[in-house]
N, CA, C and O of each residue as an XYZ file, in Angstrom:
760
protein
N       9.174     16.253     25.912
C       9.705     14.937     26.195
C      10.596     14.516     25.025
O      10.115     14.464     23.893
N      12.116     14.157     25.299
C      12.780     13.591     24.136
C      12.816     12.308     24.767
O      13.069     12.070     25.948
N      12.519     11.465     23.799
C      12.489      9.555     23.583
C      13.654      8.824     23.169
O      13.611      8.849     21.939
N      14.982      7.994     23.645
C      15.854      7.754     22.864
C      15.556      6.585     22.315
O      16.026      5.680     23.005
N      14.954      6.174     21.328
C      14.474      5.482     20.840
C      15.756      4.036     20.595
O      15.399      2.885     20.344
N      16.669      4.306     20.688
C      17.891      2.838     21.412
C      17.035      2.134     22.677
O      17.109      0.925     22.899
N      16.364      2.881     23.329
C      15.828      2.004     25.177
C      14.391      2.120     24.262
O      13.485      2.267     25.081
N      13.960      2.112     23.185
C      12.382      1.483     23.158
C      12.573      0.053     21.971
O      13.304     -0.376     21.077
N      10.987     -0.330     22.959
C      10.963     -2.020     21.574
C      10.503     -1.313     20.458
O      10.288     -0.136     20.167
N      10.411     -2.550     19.861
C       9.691     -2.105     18.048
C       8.425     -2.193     18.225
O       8.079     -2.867     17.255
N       7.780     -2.031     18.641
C       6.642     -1.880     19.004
C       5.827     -0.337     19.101
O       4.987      0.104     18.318
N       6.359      0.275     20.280
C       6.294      1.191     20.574
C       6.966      2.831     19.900
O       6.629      4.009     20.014
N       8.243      1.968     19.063
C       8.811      2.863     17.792
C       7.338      2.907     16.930
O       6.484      3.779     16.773
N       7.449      1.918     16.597
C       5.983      1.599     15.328
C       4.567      2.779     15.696
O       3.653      3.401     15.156
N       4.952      2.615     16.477
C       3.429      3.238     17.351
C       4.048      5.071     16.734
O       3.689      5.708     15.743
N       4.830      5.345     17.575
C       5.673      6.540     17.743
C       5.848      6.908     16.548
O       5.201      7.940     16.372
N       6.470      6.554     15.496
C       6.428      6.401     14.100
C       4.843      6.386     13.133
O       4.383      7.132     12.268
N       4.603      5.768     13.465
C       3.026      5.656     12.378
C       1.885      6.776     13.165
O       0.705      6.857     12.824
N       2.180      7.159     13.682
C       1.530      8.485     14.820
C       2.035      9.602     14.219
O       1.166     10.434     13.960
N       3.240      9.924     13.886
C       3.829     10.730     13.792
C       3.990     11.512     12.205
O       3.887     12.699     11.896
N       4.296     10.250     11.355
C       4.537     10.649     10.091
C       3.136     10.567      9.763
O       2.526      9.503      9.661
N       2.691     11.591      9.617
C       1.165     11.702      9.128
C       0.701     12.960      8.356
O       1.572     13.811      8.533
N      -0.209     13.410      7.641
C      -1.073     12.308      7.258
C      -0.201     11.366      6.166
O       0.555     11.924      5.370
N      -0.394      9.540      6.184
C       0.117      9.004      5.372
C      -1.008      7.983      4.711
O      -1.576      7.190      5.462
N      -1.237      8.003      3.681
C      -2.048      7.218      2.735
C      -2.244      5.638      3.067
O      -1.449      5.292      3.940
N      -2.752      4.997      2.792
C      -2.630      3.398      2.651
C      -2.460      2.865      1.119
O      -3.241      2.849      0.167
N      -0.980      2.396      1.298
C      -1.054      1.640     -0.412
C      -1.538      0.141     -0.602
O      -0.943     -0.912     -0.372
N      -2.939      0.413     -1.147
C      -3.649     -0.639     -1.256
C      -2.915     -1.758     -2.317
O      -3.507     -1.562     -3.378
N      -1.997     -2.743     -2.519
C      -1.241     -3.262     -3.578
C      -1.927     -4.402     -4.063
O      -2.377     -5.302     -3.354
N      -1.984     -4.338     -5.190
C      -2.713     -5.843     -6.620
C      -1.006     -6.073     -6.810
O      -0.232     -5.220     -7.245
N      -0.678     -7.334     -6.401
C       0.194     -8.214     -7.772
C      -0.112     -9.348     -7.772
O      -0.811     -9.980     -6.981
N       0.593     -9.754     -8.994
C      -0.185    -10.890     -9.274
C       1.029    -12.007     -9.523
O       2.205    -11.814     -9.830
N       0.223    -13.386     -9.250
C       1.089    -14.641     -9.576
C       0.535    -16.055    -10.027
O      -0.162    -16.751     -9.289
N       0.885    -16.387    -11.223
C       0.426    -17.674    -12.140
C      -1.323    -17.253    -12.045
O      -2.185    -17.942    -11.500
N      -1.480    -16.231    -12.582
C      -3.057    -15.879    -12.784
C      -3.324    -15.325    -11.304
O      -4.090    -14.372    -11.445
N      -3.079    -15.474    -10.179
C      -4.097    -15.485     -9.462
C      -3.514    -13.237     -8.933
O      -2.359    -12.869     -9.149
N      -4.362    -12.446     -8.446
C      -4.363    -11.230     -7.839
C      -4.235    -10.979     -6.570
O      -5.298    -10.694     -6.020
N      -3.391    -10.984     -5.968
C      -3.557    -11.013     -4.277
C      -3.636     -9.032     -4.342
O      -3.158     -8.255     -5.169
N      -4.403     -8.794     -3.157
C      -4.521     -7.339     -2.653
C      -4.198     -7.566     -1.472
O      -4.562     -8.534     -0.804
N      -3.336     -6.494     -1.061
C      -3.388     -6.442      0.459
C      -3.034     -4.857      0.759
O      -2.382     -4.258     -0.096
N      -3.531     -4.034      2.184
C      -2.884     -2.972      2.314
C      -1.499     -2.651      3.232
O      -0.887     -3.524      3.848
N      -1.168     -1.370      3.200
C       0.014     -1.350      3.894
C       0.214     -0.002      4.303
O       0.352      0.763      3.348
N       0.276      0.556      5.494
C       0.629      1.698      5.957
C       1.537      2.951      6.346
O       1.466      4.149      6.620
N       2.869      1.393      6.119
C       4.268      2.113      6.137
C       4.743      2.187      4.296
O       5.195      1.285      3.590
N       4.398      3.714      3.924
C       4.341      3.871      2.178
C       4.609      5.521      2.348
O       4.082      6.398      3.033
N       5.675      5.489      1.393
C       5.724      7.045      1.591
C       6.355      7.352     -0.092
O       7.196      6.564     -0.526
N       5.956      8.358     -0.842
C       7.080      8.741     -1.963
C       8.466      9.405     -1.369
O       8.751      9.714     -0.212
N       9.167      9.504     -2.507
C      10.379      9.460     -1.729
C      11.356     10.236     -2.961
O      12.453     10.705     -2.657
N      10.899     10.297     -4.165
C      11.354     11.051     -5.281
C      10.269     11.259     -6.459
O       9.447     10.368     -6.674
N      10.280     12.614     -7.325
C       9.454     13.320     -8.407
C      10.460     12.836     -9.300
O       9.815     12.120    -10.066
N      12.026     12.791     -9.768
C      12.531     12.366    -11.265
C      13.489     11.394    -10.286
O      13.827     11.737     -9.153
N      13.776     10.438    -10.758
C      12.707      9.362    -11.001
C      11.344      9.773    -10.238
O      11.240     10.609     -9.341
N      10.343      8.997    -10.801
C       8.773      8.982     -9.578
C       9.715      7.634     -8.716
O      10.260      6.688     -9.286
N       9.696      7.870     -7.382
C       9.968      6.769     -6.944
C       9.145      6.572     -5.116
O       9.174      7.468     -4.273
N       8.652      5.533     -4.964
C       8.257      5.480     -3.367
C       8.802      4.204     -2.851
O       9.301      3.236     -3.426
N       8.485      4.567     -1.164
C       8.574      2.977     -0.656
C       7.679      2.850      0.083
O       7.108      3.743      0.709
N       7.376      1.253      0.089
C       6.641      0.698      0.864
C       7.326     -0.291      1.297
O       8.096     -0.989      0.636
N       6.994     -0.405      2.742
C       7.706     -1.523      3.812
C       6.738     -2.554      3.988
O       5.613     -2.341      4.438
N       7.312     -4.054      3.517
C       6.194     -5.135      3.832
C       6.960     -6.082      5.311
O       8.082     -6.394      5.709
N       5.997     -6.191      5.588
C       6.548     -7.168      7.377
C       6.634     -8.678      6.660
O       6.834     -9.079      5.513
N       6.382     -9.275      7.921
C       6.562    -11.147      7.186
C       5.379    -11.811      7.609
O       4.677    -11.178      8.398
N       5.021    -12.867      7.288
C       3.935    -13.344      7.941
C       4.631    -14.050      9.001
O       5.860    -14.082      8.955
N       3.893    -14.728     10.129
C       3.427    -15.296     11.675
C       5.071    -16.224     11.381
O       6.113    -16.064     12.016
N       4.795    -17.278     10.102
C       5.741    -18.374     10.312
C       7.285    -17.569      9.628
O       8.279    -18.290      9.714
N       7.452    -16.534      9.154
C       8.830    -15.097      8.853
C       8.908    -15.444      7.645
O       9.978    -15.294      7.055
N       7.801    -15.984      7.002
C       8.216    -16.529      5.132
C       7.582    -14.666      4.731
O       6.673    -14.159      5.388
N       8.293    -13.931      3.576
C       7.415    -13.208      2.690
C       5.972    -13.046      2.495
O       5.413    -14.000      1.953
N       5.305    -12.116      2.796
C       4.087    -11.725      2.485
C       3.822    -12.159      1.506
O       4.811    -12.820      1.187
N       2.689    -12.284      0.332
C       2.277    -12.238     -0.515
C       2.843    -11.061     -1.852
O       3.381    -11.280     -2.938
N       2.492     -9.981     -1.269
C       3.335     -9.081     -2.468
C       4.077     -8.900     -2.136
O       4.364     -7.802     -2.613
N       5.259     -9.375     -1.157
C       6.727     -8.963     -0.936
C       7.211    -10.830     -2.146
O       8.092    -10.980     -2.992
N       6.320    -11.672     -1.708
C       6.822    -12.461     -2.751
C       6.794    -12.294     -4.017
O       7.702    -12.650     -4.768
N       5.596    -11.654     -4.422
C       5.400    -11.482     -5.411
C       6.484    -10.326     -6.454
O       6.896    -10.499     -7.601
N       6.698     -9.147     -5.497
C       7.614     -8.557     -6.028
C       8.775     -8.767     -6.314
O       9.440     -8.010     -7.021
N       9.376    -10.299     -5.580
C      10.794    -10.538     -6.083
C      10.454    -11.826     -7.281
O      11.391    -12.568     -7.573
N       9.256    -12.019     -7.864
C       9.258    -12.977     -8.323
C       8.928    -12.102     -9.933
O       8.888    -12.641    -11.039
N       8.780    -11.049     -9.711
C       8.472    -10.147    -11.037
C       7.284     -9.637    -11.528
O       7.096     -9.384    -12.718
N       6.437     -9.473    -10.598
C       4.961     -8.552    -10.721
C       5.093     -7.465    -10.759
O       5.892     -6.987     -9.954
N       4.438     -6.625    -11.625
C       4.194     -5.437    -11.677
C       3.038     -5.093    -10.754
O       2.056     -5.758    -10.424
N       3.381     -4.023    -10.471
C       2.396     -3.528     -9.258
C       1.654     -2.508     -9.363
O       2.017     -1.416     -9.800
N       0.420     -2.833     -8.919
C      -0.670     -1.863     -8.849
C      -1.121     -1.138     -7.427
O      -1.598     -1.870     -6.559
N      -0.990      0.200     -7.180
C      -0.896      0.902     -5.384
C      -2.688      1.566     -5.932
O      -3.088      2.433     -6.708
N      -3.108      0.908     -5.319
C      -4.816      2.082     -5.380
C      -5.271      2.539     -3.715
O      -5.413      2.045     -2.596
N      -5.366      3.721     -4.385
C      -6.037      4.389     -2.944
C      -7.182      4.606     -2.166
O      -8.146      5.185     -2.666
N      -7.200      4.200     -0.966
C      -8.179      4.117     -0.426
C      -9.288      5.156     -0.278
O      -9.056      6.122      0.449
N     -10.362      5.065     -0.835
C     -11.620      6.372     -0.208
C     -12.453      5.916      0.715
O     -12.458      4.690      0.596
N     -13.390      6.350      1.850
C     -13.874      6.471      2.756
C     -14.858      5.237      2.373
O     -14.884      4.336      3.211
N     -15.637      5.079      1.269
C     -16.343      3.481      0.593
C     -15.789      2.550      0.727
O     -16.281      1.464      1.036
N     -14.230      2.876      0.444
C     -13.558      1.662      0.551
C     -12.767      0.625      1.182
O     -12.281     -0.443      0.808
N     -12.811      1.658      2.861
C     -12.324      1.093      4.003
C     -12.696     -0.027      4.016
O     -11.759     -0.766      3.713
N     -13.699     -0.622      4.235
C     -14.119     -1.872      5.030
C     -13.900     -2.935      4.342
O     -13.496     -3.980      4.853
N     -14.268     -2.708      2.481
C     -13.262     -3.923      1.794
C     -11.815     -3.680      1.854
O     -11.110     -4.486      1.247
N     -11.329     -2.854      2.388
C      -9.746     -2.982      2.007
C      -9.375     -3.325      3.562
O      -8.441     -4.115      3.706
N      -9.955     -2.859      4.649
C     -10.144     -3.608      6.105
C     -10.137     -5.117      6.057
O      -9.459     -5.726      6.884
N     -10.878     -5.794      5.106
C     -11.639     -7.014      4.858
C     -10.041     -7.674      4.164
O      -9.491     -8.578      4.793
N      -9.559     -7.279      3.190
C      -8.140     -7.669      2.578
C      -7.113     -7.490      3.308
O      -6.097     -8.014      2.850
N      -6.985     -6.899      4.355
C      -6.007     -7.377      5.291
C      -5.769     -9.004      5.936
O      -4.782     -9.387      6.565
N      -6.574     -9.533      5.692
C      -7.045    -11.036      6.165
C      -6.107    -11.948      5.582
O      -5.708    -12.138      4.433
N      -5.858    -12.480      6.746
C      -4.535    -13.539      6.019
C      -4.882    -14.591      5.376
O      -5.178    -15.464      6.191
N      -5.042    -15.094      3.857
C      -5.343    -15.949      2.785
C      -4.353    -16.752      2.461
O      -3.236    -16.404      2.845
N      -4.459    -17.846      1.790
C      -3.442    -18.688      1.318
C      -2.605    -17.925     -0.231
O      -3.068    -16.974     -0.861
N      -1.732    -18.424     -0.446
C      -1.052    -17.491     -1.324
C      -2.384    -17.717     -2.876
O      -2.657    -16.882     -3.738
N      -2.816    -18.815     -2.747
C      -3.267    -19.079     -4.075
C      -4.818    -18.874     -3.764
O      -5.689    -19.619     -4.215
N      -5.092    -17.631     -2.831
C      -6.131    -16.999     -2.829
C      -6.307    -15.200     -3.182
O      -5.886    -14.299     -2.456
N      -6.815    -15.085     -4.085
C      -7.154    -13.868     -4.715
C      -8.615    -12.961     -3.583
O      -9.838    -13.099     -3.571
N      -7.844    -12.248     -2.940
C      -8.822    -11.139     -2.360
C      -9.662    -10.399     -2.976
O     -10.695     -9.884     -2.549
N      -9.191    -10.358     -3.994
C     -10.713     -9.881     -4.908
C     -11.899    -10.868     -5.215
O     -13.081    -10.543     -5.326
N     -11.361    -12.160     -5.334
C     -12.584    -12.888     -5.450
C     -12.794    -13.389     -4.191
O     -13.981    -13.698     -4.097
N     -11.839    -13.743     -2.588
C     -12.633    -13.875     -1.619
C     -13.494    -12.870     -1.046
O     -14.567    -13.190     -0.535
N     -13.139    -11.810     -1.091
C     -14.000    -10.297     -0.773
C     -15.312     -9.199     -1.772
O     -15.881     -8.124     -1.583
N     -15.295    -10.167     -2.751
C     -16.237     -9.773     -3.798
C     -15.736     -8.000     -4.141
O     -16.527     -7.080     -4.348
N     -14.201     -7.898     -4.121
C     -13.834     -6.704     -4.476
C     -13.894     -6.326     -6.166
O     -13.397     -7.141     -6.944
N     -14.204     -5.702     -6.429
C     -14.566     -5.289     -8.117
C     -13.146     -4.865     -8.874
O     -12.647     -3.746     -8.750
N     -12.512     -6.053     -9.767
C     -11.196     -4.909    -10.052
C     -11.691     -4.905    -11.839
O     -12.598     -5.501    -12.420
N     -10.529     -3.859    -12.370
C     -10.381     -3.732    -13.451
C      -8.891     -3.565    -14.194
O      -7.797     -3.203    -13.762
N      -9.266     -3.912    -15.257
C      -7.327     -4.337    -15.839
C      -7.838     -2.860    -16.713
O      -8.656     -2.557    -17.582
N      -6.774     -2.188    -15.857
C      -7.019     -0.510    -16.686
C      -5.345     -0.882    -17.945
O      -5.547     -0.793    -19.156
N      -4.026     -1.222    -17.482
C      -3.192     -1.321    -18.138
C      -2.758     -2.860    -18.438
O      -2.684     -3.695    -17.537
N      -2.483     -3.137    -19.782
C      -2.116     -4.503    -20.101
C      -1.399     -4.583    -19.106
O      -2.013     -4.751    -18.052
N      -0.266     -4.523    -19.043
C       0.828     -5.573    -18.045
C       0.925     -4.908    -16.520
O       1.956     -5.139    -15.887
N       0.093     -4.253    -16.031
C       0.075     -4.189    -14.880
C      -1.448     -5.405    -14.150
O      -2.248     -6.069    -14.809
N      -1.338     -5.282    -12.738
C      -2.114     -6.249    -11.951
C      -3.929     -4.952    -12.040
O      -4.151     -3.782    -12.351
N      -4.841     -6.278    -11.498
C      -6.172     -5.547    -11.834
C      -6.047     -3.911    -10.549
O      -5.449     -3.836     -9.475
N      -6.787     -2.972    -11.201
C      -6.747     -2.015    -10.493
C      -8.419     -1.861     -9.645
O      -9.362     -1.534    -10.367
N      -8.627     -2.056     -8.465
C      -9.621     -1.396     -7.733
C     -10.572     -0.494     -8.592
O     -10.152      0.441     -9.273
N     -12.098     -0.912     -8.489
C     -12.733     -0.870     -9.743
C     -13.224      0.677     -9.087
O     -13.099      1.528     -9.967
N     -13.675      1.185     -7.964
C     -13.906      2.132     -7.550
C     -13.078      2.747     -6.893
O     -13.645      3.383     -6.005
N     -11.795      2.897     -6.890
C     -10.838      3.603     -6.403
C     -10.797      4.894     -6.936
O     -11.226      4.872     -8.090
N     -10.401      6.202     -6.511
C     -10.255      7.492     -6.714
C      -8.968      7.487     -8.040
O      -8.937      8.133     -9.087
N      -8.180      6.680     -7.587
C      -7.028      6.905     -8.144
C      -5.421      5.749     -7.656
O      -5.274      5.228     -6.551
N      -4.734      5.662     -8.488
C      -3.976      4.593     -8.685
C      -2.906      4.775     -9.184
O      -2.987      5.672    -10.023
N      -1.352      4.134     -9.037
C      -0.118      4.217     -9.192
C      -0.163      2.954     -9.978
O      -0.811      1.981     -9.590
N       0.556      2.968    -11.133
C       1.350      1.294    -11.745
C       2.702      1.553    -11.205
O       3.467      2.491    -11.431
N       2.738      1.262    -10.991
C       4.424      0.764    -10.859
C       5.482     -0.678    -11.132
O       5.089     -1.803    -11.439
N       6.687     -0.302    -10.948
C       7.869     -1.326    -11.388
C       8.711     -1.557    -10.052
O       9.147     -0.565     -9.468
N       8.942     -2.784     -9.570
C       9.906     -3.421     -8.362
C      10.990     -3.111     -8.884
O      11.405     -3.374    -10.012
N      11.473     -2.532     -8.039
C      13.523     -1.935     -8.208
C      14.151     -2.680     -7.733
O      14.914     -3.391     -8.388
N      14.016     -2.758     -6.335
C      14.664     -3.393     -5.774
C      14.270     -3.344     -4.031
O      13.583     -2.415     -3.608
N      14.822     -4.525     -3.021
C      14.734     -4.175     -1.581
C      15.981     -3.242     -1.195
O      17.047     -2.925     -1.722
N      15.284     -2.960      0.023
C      16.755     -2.091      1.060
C      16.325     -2.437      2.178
O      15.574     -1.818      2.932
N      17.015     -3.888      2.355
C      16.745     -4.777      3.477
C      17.615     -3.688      4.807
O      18.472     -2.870      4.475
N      17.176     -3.900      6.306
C      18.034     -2.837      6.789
C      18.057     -3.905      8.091
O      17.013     -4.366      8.551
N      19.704     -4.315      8.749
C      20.025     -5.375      9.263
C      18.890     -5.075     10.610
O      18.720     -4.061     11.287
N      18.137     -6.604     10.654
C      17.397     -6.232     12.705
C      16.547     -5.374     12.620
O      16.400     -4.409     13.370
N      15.636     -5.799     11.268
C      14.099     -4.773     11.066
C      13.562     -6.306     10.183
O      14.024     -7.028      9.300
N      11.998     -6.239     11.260
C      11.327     -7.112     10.600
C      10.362     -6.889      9.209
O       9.494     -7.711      8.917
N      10.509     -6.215      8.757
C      10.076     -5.103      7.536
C      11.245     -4.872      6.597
O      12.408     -4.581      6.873
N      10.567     -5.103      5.229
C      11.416     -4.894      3.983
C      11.039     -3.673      3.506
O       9.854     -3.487      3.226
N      11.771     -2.895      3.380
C      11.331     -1.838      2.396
C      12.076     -2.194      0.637
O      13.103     -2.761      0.262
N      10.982     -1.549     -0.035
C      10.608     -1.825     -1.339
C      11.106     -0.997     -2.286
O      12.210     -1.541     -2.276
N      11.225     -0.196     -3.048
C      11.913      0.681     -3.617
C      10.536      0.481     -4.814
O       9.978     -0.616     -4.840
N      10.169      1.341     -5.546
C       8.990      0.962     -6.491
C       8.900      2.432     -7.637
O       8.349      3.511     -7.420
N       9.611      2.004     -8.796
C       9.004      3.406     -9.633
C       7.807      3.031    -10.163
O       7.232      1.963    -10.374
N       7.507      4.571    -10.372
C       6.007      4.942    -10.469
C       6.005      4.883    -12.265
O       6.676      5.703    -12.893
N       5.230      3.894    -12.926
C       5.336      4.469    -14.437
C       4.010      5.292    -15.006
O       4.100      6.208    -15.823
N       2.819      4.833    -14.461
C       1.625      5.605    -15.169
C       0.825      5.939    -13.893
O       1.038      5.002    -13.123
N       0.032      6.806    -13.327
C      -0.640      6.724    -12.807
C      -2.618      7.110    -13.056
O      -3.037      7.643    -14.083
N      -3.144      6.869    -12.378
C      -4.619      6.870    -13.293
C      -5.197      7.859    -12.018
O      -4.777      8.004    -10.870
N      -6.479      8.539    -12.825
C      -7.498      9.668    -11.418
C      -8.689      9.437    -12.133
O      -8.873      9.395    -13.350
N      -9.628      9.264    -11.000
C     -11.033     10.285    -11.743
C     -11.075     10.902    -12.609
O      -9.987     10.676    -13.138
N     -11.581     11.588    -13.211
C     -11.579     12.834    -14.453
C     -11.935     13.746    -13.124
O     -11.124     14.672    -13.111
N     -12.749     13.832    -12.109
C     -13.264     14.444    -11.507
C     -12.398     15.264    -10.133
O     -12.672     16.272     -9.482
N     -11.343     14.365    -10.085
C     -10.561     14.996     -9.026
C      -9.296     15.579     -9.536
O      -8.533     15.937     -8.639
N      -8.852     15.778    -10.838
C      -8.032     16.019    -10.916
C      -7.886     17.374    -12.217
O      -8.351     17.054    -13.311
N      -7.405     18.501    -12.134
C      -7.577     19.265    -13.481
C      -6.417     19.813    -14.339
O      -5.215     19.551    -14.286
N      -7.184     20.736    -15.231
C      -5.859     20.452    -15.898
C      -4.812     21.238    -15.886
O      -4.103     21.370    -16.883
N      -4.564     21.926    -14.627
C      -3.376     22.144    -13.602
C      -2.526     21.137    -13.429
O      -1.385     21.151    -13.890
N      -3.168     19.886    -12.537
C      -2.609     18.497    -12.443
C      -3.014     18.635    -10.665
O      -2.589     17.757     -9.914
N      -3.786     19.702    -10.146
C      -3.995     19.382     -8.413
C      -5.240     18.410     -8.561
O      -6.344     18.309     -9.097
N      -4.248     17.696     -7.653
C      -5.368     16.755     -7.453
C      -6.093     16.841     -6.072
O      -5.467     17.148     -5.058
N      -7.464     16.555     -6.059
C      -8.095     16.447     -5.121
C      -8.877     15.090     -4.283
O      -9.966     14.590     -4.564
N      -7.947     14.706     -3.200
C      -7.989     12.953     -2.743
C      -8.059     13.235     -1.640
O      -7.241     13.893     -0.997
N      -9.421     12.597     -1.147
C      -9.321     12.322      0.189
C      -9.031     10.962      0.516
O     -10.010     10.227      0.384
N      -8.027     10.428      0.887
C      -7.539      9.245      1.300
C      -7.394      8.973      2.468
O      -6.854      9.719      3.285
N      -8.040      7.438      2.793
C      -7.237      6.666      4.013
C      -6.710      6.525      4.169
O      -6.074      5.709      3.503
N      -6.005      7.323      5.678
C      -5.095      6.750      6.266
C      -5.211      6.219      7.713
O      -6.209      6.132      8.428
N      -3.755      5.844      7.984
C      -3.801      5.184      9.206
C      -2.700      5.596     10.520
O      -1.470      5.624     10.464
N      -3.443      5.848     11.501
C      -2.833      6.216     12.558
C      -2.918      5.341     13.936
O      -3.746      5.744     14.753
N      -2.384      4.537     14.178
C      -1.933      3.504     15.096
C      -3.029      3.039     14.704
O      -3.139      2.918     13.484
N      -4.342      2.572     15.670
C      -5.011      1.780     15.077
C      -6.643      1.968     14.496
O      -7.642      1.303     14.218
N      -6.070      3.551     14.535
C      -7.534      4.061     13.981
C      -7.724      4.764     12.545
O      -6.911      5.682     12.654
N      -8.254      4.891     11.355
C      -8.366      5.637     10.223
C      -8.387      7.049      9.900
O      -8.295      7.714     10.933
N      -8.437      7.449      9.308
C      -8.568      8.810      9.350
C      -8.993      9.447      7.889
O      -8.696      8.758      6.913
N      -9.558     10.508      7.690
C      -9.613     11.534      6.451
C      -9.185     12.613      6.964
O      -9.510     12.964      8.098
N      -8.112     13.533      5.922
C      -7.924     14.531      5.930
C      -7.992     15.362      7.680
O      -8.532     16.411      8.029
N      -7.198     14.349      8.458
C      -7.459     14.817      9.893
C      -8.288     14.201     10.957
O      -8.115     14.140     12.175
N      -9.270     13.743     10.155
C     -10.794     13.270     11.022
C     -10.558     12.318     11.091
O      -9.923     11.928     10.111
N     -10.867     11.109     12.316
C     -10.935     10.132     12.920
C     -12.150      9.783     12.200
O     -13.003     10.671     12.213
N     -12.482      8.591     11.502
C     -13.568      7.841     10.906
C     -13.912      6.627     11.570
O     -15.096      6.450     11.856
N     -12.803      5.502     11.950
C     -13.337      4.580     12.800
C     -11.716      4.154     13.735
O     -11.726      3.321     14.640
């Protein structure tokens, strides 16, 4: 079956798309604003360059089309923290999808555990496998897409001692997401 994706909604692209490009991680994102940590996850995240480290992540808008939380946050000058999801950590990072007021911190409505691993980056996921800091570059707004993509270099990233050696393979089983169900390494989880 070829699809000309000109005669489909965005909807059904989305579907077709997030089905397709797989397996893809969830970038769980900390930034922060006037003290407070918002987390939220995001599914459309892919790297995209090794020199520079560079990835993107696409943020949508909220209900009333104002900026997400870390799409605001990133044009306002947060450094960003991407932690990855492990199989423990679905259901709080399920739980942070929840739409909060901006001057609500998901770590303290969700009793999520973070830790400030780097001074000037946002708190990092206290049981996470592993974690990206990164720096906001810039958007690549793309005309008649309700989604921003992000542009984000990578400056430090953090692992377990346990998953990673001193080769540099790392070993992550991460959540991801496939239309509207999770997955590890293939397997359907919920």
């Amino acid at each position: 079956m070829t699809l000309d994706f000109s005669t489909l909604d965005e909807n059904s692209i989305y579907k077709l798309i997030s089905n397709t490009v797989t397996p893809r991680p969830i970038a769980w994102i900390s930034t922060e604003h006037n003290g407070i940590t918002n987390l939220a996850p995001f599914s459309y995240f892919i790297p995209l360059s090794s020199k520079p480290p560079m990835l993107i992540v696409s943020i949508g808008t909220k209900e009333d089309d104002s900026p997400k939380d870390t799409l605001a946050n990133f044009l306002k000058g947060s450094k960003v923290t991407i932690n990855f999801v492990s199989k423990e950590l679905k259901n709080a990072m399920s739980q942070s999808a929840t739409s909060l007021s901006y001057e609500q911190s998901e770590f303290e409505a969700f009793g999520i555990k973070g830790i400030k691993t780097l001074k000037d980056y946002p708190l990092m996921v206290e049981e996470t496998q592993a974690a990206l800091f990164c720096t906001f570059v810039k958007t690549l707004p793309i005309e008649g897409s309700e989604t921003t993509p992000c542009l984000l270099h990578i400056d430090h990233a953090f692992y377990q001692d346990a998953l990673i050696d001193a080769s540099l393979h790392v070993k992550l089983e991460n959540v991801g997401r496939v239309g509207g169900k999770f997955l590890i390494n293939g397997e359907i989880i919920s």
